[in-house]
GULUM-915925 format. One line per 8 residues: number of its first residue (from 1); for each residue x, y, z of C-alpha. Coordinates in Angstrom, 1 decimal. Layout:
// residues N
NUM) X:Y:Z  ...
***
This chain:
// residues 81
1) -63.0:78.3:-60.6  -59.9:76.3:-59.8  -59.9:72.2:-59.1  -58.9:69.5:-57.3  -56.5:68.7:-59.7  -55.3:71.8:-60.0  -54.4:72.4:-56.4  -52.8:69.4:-56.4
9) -51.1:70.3:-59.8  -49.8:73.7:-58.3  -48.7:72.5:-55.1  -46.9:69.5:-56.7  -45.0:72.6:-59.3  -43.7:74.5:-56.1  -43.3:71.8:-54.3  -45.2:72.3:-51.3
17) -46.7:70.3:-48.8  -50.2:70.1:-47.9  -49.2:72.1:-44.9  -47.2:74.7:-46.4  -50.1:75.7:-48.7  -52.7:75.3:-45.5  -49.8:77.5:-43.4  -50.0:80.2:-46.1
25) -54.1:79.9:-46.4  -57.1:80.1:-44.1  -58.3:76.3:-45.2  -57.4:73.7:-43.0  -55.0:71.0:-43.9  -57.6:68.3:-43.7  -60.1:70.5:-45.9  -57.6:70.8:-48.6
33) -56.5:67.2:-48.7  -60.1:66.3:-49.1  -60.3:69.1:-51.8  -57.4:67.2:-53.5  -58.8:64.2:-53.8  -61.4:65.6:-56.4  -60.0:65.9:-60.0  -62.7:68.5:-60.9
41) -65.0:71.0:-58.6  -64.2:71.6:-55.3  -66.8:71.6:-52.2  -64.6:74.4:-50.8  -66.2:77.7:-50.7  -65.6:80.8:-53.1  -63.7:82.5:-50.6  -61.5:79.8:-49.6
49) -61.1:79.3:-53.7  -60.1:82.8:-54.1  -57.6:82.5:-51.1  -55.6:79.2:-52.5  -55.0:80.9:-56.0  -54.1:84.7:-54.8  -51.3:82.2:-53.1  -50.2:80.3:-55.6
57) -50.8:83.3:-58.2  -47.9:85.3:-55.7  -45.8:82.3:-56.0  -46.1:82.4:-60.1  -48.9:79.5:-60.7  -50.4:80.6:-64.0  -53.9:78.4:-63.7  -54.8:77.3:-67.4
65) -58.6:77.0:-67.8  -58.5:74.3:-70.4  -59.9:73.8:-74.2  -61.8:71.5:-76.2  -58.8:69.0:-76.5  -57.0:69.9:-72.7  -58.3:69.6:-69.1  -57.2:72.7:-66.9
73) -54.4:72.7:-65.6  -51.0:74.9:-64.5  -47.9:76.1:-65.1  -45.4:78.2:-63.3  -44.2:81.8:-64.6  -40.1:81.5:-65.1  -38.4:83.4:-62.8  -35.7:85.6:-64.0
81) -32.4:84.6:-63.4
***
């Protein structure tokens, strides 16, 4: 499962618009702002989860499921240089 926060979290890490990641998705624009605006469980559907990561996965998003003392979050594979 990935969140709110952590869409927002990823997108903010590339630095992409709400449009780039709906461009590059099969969620509307609208439907992922809304999705945004929760910090924890989204009302978007499994499928529409799965699609948003496989995204941001391909553009090196690591999601971090969280522990005892940290919320999930994400962070961004370095890209060899």
């Amino acid at each position: 499962m990935i969140t709110g926060r952590q869409i927002r979290m990823a997108r903010a890490a590339l630095k992409w618009k709400v449009d780039d990641l709906a461009g590059k998705t099969d969620t509307s624009w609208a439907r992922l702002q809304k999705s945004e605006k929760v910090n924890g469980e989204t009302s978007l559907s499994e499928e529409a989860r799965a699609d948003i990561r496989r995204v941001f996965e391909e553009a090196g998003v690591i999601f971090l499921n969280g522990t005892d003392d940290c919320e999930p979050g994400v962070t961004v594979r370095k890209v060899p240089t």
